[in-house]
Chimera marker file (.cmm) of the C-alpha trace (Angstrom):
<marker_set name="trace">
<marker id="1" x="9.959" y="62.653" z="103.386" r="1" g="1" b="0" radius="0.5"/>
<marker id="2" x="8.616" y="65.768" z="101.747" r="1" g="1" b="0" radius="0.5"/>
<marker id="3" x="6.248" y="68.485" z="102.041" r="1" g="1" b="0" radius="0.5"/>
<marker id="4" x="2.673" y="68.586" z="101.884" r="1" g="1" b="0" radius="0.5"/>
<marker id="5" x="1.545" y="69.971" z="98.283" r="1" g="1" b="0" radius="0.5"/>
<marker id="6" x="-2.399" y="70.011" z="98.752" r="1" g="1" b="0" radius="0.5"/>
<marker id="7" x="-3.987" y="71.873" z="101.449" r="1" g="1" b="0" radius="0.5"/>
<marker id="8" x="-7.617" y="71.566" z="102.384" r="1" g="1" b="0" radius="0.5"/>
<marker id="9" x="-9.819" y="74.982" z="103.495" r="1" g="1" b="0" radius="0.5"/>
<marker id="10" x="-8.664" y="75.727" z="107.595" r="1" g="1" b="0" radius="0.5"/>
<marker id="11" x="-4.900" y="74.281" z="107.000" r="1" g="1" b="0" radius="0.5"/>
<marker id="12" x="-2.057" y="76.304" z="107.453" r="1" g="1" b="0" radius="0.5"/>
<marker id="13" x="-0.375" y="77.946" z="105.016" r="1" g="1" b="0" radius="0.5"/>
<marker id="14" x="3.224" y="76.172" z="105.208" r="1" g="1" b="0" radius="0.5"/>
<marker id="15" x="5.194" y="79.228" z="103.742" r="1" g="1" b="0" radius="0.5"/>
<marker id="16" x="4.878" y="82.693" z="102.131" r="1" g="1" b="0" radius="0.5"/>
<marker id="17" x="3.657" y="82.358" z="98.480" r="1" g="1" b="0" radius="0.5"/>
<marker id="18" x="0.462" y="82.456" z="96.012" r="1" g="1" b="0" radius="0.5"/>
<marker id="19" x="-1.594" y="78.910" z="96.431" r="1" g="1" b="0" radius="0.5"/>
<marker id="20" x="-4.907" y="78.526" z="94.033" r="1" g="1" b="0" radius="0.5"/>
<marker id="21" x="-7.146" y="75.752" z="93.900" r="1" g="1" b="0" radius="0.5"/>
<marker id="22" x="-6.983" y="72.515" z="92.071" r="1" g="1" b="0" radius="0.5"/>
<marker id="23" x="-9.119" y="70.070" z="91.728" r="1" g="1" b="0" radius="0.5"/>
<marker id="24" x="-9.872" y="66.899" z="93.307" r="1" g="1" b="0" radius="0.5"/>
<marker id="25" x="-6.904" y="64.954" z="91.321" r="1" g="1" b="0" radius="0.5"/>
<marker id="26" x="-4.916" y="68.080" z="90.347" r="1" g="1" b="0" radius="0.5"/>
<marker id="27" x="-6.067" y="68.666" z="87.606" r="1" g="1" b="0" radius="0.5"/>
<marker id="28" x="-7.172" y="72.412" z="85.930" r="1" g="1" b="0" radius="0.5"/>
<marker id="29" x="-9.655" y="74.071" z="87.078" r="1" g="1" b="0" radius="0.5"/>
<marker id="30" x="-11.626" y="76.882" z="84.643" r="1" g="1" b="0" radius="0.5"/>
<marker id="31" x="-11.179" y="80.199" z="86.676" r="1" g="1" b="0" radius="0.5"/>
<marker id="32" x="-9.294" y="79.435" z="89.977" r="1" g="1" b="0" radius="0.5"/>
<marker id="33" x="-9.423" y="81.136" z="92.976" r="1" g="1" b="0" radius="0.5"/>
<marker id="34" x="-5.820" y="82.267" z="93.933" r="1" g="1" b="0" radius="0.5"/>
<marker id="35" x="-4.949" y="83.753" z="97.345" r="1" g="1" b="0" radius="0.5"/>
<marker id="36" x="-1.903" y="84.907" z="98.603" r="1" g="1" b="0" radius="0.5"/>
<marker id="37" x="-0.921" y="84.106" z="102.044" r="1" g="1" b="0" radius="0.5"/>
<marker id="38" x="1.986" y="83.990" z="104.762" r="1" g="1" b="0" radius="0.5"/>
<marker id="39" x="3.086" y="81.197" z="106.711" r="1" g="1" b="0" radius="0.5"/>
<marker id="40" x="0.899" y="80.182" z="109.452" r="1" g="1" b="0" radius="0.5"/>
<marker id="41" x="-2.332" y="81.904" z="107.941" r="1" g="1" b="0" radius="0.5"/>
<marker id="42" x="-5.403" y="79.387" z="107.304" r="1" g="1" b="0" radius="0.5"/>
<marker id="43" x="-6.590" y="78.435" z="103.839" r="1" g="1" b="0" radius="0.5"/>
<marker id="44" x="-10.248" y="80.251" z="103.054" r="1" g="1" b="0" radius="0.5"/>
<marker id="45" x="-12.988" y="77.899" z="101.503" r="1" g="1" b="0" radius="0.5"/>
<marker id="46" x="-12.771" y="76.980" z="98.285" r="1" g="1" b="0" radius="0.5"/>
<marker id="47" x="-15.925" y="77.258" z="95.415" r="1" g="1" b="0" radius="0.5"/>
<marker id="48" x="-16.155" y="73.532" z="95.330" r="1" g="1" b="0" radius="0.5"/>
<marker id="49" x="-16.125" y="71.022" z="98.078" r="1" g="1" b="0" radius="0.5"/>
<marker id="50" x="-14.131" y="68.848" z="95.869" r="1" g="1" b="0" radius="0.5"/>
<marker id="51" x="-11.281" y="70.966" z="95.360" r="1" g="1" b="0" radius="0.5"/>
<marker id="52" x="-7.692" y="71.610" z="97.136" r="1" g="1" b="0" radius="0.5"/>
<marker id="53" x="-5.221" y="74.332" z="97.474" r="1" g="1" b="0" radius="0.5"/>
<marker id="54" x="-1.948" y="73.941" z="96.234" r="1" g="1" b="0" radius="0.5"/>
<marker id="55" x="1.165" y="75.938" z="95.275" r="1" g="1" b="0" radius="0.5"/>
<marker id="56" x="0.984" y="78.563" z="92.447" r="1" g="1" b="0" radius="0.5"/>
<marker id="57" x="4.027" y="77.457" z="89.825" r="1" g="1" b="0" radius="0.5"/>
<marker id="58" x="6.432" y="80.103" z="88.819" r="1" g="1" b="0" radius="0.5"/>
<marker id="59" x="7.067" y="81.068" z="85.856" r="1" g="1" b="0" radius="0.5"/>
<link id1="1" id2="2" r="1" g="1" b="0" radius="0.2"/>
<link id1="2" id2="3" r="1" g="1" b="0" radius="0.2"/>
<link id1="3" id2="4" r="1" g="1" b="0" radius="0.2"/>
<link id1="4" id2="5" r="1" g="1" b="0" radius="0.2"/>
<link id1="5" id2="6" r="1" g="1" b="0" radius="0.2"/>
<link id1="6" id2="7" r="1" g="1" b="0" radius="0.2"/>
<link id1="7" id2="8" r="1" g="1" b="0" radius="0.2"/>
<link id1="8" id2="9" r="1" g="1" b="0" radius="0.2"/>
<link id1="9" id2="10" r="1" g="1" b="0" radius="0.2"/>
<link id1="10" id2="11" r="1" g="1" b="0" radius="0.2"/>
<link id1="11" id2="12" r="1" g="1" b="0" radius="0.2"/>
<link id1="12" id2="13" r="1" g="1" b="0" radius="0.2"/>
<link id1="13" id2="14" r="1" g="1" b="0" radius="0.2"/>
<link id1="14" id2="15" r="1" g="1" b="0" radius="0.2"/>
<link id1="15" id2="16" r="1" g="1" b="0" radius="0.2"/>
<link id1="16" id2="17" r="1" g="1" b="0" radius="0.2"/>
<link id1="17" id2="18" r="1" g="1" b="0" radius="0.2"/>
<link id1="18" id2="19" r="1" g="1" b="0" radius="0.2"/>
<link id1="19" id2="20" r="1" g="1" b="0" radius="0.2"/>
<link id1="20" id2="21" r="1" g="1" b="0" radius="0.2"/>
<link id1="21" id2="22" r="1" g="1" b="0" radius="0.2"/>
<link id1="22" id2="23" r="1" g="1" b="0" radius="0.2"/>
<link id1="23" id2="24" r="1" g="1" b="0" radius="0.2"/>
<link id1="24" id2="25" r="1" g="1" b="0" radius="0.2"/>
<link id1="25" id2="26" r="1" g="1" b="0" radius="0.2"/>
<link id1="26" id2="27" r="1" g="1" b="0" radius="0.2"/>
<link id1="27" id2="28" r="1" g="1" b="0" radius="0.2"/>
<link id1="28" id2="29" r="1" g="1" b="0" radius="0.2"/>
<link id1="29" id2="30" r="1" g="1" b="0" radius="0.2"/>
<link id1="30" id2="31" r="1" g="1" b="0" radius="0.2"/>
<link id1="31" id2="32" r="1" g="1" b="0" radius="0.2"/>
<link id1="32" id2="33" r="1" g="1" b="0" radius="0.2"/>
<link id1="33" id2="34" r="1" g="1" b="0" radius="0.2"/>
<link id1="34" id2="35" r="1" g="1" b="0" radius="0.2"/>
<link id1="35" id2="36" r="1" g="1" b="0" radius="0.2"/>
<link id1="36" id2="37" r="1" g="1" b="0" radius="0.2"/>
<link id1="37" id2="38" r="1" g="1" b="0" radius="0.2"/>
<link id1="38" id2="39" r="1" g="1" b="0" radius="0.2"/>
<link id1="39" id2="40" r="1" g="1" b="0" radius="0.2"/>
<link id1="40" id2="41" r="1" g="1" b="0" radius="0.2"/>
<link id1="41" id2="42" r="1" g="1" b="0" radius="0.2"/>
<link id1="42" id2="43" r="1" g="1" b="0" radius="0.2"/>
<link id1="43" id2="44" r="1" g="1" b="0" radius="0.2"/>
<link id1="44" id2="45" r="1" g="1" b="0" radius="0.2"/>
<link id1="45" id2="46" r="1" g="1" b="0" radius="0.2"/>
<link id1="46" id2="47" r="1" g="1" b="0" radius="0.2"/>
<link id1="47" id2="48" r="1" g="1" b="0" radius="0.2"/>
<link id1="48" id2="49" r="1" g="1" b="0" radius="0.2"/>
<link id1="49" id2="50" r="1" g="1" b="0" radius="0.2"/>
<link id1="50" id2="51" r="1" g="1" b="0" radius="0.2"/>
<link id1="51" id2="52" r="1" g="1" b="0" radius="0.2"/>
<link id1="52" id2="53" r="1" g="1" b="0" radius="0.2"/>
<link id1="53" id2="54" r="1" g="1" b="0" radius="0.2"/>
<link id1="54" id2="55" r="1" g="1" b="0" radius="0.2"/>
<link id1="55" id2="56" r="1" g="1" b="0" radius="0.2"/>
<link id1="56" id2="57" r="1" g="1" b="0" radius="0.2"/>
<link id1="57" id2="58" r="1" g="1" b="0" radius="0.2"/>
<link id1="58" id2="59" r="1" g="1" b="0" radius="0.2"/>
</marker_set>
C-alpha cells in the first residue's frame, strides 16, 4: 500500500518533519502556511477550508 500524503486539520502527524498546505488538488498555494510537527501531534487549521496538509519536499 503506501502512506497517506494529505492530511486534513485534527489528523495526526504520521512522522517528524515540516508539512505546509496545499490546495484542494495539490496544487501551489501563494503564501503557505508551514508547520513543523512530531509524530503523533494534530494538524492546526488551515486558512482555507479547501486546503490540505502535506509533506514539505527537500531540497
Amino acid at each position: 500500500m503506501g502512506q497517506k500524503k494529505r492530511f486534513h486539520s485534527g489528523d495526526k502527524a504520521p512522522n517528524n518533519g515540516v508539512y505546509i498546505e496545499v490546495g484542494e488538488n495539490g496544487s501551489n498555494v501563494v503564501n503557505p502556511k508551514s508547520v513543523r510537527l512530531k509524530a503523533g501531534d494534530h494538524f492546526p487549521e488551515t486558512s482555507n477550508d479547501e486546503r490540505h496538509w502535506t509533506y514539505r519536499r527537500k531540497p
